[in-house]
GUVOTI-440068 format. One record per residue (C-alpha): x, y, z. Coordinates in nm, 3 decimals, decimal comma. Layout:
<nodes>
+---------+---------+---------+
:    east :   north :      up :
+---------+---------+---------+
:       X :       Y :       Z :
...
+---------+---------+---------+
</nodes>
This chain:
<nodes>
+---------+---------+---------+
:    east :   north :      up :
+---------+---------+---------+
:   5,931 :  -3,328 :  -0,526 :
:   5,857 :  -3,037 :  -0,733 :
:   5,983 :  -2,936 :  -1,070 :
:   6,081 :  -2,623 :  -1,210 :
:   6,185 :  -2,585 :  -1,579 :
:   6,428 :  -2,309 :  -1,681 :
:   6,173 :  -2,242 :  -1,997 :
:   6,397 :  -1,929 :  -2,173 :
:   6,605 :  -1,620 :  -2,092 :
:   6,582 :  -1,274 :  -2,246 :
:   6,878 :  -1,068 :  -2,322 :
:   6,811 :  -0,704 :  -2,307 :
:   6,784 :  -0,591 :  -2,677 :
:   6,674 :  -1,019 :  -2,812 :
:   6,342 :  -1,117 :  -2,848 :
:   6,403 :  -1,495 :  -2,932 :
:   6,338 :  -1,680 :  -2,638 :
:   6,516 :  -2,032 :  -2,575 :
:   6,396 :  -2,334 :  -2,463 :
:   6,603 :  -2,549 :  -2,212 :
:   6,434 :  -2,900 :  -2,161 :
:   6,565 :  -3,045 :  -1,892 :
:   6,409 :  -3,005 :  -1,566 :
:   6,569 :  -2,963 :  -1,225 :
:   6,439 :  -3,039 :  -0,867 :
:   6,352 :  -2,783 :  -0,645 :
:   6,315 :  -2,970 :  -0,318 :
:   5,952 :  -2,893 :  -0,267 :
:   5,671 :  -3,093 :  -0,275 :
:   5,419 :  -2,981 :  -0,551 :
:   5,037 :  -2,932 :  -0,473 :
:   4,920 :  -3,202 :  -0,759 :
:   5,117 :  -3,486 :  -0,925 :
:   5,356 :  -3,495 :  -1,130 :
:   5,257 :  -3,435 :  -1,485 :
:   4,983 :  -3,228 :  -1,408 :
:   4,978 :  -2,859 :  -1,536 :
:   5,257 :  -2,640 :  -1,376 :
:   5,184 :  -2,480 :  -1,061 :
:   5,325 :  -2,100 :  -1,190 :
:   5,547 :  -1,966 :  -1,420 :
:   5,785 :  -1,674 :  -1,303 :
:   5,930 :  -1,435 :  -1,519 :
:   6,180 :  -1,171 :  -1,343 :
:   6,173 :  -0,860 :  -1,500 :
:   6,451 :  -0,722 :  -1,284 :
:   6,488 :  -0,579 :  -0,947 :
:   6,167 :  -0,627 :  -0,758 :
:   5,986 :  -0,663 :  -1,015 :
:   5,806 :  -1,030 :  -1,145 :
:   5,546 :  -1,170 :  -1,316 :
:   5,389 :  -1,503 :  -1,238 :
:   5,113 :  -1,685 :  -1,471 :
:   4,929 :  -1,855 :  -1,258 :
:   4,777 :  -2,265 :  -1,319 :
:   4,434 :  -2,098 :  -1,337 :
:   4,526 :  -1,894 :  -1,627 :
:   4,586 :  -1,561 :  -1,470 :
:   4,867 :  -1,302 :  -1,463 :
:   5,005 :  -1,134 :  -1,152 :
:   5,256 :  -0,832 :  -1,184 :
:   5,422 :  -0,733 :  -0,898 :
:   5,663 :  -0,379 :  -0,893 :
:   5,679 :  -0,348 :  -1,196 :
:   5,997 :  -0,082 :  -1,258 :
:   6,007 :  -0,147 :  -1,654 :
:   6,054 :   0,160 :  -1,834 :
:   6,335 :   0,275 :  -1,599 :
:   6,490 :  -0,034 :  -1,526 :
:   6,829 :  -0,025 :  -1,593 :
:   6,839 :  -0,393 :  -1,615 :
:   6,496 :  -0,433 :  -1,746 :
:   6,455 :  -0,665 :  -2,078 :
:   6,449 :  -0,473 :  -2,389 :
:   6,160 :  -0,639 :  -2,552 :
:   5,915 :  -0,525 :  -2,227 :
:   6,135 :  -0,162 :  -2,182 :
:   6,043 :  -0,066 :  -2,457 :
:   5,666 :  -0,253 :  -2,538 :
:   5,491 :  -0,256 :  -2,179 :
:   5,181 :  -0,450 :  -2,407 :
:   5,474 :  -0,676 :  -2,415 :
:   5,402 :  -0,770 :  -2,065 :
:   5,084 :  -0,909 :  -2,155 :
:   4,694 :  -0,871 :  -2,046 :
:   4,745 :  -0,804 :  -1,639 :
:   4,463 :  -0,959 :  -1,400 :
:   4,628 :  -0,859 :  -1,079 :
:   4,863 :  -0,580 :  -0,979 :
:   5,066 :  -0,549 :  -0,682 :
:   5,261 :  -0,259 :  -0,567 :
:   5,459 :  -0,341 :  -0,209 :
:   5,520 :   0,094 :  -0,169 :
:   5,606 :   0,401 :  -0,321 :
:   5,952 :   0,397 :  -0,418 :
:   6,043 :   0,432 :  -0,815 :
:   6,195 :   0,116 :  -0,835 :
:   5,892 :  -0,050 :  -0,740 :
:   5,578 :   0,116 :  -0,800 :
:   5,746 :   0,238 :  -1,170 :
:   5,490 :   0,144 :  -1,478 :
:   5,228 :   0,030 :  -1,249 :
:   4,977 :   0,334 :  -1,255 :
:   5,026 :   0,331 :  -1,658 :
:   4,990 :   0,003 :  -1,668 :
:   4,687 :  -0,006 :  -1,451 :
:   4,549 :   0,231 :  -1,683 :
:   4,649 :   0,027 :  -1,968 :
:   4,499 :  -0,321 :  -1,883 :
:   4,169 :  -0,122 :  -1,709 :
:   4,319 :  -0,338 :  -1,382 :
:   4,306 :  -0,258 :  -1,034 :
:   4,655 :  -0,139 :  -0,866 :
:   4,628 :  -0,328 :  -0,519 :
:   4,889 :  -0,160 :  -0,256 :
:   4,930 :   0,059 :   0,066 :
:   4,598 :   0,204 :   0,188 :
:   4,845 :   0,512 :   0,260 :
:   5,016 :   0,489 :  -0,090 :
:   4,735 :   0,442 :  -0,282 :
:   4,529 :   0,744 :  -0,148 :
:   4,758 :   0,973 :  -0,223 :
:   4,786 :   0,824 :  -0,610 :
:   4,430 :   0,873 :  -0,645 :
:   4,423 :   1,250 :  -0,483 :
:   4,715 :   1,362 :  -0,722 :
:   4,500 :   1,217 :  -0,996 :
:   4,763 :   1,000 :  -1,089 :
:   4,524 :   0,700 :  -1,060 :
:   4,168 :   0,661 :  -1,163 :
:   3,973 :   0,617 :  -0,815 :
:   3,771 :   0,311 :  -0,961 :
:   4,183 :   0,165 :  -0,983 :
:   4,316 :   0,173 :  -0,668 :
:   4,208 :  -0,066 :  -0,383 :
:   4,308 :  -0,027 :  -0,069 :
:   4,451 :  -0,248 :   0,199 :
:   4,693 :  -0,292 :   0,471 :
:   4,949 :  -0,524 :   0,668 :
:   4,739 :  -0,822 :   0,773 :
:   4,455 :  -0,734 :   0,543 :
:   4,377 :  -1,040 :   0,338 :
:   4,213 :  -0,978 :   0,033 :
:   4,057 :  -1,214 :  -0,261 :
:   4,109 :  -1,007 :  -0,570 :
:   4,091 :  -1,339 :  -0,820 :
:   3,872 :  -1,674 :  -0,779 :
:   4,110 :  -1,887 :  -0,610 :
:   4,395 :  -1,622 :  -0,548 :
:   4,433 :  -1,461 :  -0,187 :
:   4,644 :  -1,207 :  -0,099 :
:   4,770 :  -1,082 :   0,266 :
:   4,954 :  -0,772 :   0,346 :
:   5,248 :  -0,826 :   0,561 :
:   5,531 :  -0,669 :   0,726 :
:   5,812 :  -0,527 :   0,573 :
:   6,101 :  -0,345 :   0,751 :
:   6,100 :  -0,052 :   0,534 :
:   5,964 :   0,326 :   0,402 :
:   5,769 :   0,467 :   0,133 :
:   5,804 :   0,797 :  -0,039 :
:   5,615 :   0,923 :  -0,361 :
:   5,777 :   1,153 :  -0,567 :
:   5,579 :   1,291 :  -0,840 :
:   5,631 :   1,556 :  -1,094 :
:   5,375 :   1,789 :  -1,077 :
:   5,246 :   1,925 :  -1,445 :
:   5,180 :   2,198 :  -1,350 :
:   5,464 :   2,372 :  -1,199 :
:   5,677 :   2,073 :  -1,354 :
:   5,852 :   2,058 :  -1,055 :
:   5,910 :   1,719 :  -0,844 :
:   5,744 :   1,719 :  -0,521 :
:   5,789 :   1,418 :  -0,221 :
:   5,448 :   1,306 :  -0,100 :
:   5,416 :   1,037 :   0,213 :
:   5,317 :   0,710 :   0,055 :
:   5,255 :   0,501 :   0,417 :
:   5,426 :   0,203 :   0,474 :
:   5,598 :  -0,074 :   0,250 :
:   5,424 :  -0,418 :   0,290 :
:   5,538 :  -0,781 :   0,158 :
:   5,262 :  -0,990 :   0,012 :
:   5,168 :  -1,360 :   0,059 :
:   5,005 :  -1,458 :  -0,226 :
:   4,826 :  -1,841 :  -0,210 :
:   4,776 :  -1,915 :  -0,588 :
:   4,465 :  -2,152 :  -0,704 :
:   4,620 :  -2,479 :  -0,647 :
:   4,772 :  -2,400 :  -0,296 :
:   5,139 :  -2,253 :  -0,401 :
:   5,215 :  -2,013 :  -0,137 :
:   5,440 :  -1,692 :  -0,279 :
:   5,616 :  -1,443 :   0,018 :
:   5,691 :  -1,108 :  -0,187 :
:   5,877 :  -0,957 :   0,072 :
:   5,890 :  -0,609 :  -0,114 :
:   6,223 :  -0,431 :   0,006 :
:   6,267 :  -0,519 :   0,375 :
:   6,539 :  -0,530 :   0,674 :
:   6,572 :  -0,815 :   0,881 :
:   6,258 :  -0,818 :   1,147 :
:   6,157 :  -1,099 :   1,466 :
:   5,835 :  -1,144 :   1,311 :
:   5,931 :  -1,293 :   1,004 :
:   5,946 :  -1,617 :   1,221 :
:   5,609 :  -1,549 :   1,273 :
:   5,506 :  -1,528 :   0,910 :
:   5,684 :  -1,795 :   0,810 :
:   5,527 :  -2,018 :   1,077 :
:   5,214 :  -1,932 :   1,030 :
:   5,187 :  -1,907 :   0,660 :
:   5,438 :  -2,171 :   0,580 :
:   5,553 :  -2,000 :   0,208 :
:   5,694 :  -2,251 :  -0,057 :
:   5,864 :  -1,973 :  -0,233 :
:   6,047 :  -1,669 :  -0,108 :
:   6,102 :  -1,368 :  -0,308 :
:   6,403 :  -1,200 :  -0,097 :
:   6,622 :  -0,868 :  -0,132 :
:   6,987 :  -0,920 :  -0,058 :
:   7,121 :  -0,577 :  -0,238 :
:   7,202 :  -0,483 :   0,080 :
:   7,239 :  -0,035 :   0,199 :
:   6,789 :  -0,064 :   0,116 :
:   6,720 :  -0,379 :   0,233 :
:   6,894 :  -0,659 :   0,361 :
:   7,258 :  -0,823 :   0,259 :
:   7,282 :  -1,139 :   0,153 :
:   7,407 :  -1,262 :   0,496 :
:   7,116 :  -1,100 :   0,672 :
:   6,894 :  -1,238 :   0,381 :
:   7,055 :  -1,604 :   0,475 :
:   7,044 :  -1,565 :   0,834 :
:   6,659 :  -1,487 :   0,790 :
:   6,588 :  -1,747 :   0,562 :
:   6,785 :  -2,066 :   0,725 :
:   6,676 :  -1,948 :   1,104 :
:   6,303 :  -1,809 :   1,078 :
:   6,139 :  -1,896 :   0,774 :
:   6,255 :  -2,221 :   0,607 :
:   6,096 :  -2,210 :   0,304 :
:   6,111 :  -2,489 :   0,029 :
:   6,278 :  -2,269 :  -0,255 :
:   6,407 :  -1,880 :  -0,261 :
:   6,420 :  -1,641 :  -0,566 :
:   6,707 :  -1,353 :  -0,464 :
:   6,600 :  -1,061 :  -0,612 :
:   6,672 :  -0,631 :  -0,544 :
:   7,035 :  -0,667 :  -0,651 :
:   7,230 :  -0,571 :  -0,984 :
:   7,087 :  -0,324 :  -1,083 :
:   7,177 :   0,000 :  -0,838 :
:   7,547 :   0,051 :  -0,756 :
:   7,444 :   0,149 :  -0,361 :
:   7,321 :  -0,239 :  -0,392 :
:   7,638 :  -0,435 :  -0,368 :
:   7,514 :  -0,747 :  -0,228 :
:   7,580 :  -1,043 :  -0,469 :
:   7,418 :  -1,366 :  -0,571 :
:   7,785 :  -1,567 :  -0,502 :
:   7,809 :  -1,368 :  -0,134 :
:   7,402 :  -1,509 :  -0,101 :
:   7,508 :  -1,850 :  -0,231 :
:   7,797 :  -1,847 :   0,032 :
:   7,575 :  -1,755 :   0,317 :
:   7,297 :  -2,041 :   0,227 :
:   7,567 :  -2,314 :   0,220 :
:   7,479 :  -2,641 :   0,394 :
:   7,121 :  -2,507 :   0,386 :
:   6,837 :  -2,739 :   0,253 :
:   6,618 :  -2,463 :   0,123 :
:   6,694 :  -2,465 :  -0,292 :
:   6,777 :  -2,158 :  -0,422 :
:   6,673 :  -2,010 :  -0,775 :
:   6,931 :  -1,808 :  -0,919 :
:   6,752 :  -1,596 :  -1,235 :
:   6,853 :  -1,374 :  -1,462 :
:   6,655 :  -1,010 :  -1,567 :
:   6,438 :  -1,154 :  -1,858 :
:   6,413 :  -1,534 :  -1,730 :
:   6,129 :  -1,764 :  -1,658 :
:   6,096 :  -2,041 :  -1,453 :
:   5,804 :  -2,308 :  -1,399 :
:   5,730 :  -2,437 :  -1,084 :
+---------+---------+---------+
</nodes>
């Protein structure tokens, strides 16, 4: 069975972190044995947004919304070096609350923003990403950005709109951005991650789950963008039976009213262990 520690939990405006030692199952069966180094380490950083430190020593970010986070942690709000040397950076589409820090960032770390052939082009004609920083790929593109680490575009139910503030008129303009994707990323020692981005429910994410067979499922259940927590349930006990879920897209937009208790009440009877977290927490898999 695999493990995950609860290893510490920031509160917005604290920069202690707080180490709980006792470990709790997570119904799924790890990749080595038991003892061996950790699989990944999650931290939420709210919404969408995560980042997971991989057994092979490298960092993934995915939608990262930091500076405007309204539930973002304090000590990365208002530090994004706080975050940490990036290797890999995934954007699932254009809206604020998901692509948010990650052209600075990419910029920052000298890092390559992976996302939307659609969404990315239009990044790099605005000039508000370097060309040699954007890569390009779409739904069932696989790429191998890291050695070990694949990554494969996949459906999500949604849209994607850039809005950008032009300097020079310093007015905000809406720019087509293509179409938001979810992300299966296979870490080094075979953990299998479904980002599902912001997404409605959809047939083929039997498919996907079938034919990827994900351990851990990053899901929306805000609800009014994406999915409610019953839809979130139904999609999650009926197509895609994955080991362990992280809910995620909720608390921190009042037009999101889907809760973690409504999600909790929806999964019941369900074998499939779900991973409440908290903005700012980390957990080891």
């Amino acid at each position: 069975m695999r493990k995950y520690i609860l290893l510490d939990s920031f509160l917005a405006g604290i920069a202690t972190a707080f180490l709980l030692a006792s470990p709790v199952s997570a119904q799924a069966q790890a990749p080595g044995k038991s003892g061996m180094q950790p699989a990944a380490e999650v931290l939420w950083l709210g919404q969408a947004g995560f980042r997971i430190k991989t057994s092979g020593g490298k960092t993934i970010l995915i939608d990262p919304w930091i500076t405007g986070g309204p539930k973002t942690p304090a000590i990365y709000k208002n530090d994004l070096n706080a975050i940490g040397p990036i290797d890999l950076l995934l954007v699932t589409h254009a809206h604020v609350d998901h692509i948010g820090d990650a052209p600075a960032l990419a910029k920052m770390n000298n890092t390559k923003l992976y996302g939307p052939a659609d969404m990315v082009t239009p990044l790099i004609t605005l000039g508000i990403l370097p060309a040699d920083l954007g890569h390009r790929f779409n739904k069932t593109g696989r790429v191998t950005p890291l050695p070990g680490i694949k990554v494969t575009a996949v459906q999500a139910e949604h849209s994607s709109l850039l809005v950008w503030k032009n300097p020079a008129t310093e007015k905000m303009e809406s720019h087509p951005a293509g179409e938001a994707m979810g992300y299966i990323i296979e870490l080094e020692n075979g953990l299998k991650i479904w980002h599902m981005g912001d997404t409605g429910l959809f047939g083929d994410m039997k498919f996907i789950g079938e034919h990827y067979k994900p351990d851990l499922v990053m899901i929306p259940i805000g609800g009014n963008f994406t999915m409610a927590p019953d839809d979130a349930a139904y999609a999650l006990r009926t197509w895609v039976k994955p080991k362990m879920v992280i809910p995620m897209h909720y608390n921190s937009n009042p037009l999101t009213k889907g809760t973690l208790a409504e999600f909790q009440e929806a999964m019941k009877g369900s074998a499939i262990k779900i991973i409440p977290m908290t903005e700012g927490q980390t957990v080891q898999f």
